[in-house]
C-alpha positions in Angstrom: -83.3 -37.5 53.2 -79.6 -37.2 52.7 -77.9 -37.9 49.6 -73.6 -38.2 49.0 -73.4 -36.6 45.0 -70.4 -38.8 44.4 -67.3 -37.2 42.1 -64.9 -39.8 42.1 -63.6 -43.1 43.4 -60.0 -44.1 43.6 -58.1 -46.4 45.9 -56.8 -45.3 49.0 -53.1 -46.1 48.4 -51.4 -48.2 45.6 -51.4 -51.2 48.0 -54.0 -50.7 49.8 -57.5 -52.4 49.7 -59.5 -49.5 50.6 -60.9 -46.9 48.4 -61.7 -43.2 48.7 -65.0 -41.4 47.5 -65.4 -37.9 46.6 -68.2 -35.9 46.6 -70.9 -33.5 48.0 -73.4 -34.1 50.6 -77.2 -32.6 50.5 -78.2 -30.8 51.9 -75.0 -29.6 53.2 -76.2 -29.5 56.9 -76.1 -32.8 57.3 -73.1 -34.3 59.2 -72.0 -37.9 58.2 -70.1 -39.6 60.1 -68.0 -43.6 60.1 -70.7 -46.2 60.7 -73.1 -44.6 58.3 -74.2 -46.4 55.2 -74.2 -45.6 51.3 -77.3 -47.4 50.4 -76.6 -48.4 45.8 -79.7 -50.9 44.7 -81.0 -52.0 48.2 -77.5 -52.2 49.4 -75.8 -50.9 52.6 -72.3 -49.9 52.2 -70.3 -49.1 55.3 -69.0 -45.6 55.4 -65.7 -46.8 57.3 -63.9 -43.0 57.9 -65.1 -39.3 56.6 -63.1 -36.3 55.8 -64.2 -33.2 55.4 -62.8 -30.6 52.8 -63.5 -27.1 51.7 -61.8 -27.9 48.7 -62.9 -31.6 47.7 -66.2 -31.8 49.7 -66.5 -34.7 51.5 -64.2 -38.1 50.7 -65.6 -41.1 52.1 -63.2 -44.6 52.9 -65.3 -47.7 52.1 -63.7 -51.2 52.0 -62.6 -53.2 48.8 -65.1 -56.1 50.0 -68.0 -53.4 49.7 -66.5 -52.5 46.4 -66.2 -56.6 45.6 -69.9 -57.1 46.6 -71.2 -54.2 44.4 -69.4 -55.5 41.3 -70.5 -59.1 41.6 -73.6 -57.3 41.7 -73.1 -55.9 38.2 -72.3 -52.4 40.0 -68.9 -50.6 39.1 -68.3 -47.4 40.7 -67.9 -45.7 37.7 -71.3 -46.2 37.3 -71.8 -44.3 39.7 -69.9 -41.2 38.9 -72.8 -38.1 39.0 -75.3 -40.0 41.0 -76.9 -39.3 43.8 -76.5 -42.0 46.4 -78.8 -42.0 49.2 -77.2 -42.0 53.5 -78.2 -43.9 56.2 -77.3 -42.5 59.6 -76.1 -45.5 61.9 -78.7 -43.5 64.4 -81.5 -44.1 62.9 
């Protein structure tokens, strides 16, 4: 199973709505790709672009209505910093 080890969370641009995660992937074969899913406490969180790095790993573009839905869910990404959060493959 495939886990995203995320680093940080920040939004995309001061105006915009989306928001960037950074982190590792393991194990580092595995290939994510948009339409895959961040799965935090049962919930599926759309992976909406990736970018690949040699310097920052991997950053991942999820909406601000995924990052809405986790926080009325008592969830802030913060939280999250240093966690392992596990990936769903839209091909499964």
């Amino acid at each position: 199973m495939a886990v995203f080890l995320l680093r940080i969370a920040f939004r995309n641009q001061p105006n915009g709505s989306d928001f960037l995660l950074t982190g590792r992937v393991y194990p580092p074969t595995i290939t994510i790709k948009a339409g895959d899913w961040l799965v935090v406490a049962g919930m599926k969180i759309l992976i909406k672009q990736v970018v690949s790095t040699d310097y920052q790993g991997v950053m991942l573009t999820i909406s601000q209505d995924a990052v809405e839905t986790l926080r009325r869910s008592g969830i802030a990404l913060t939280k999250l910093y240093g966690t392992e959060i596990l990936l769903e493959s839209a091909a499964e």
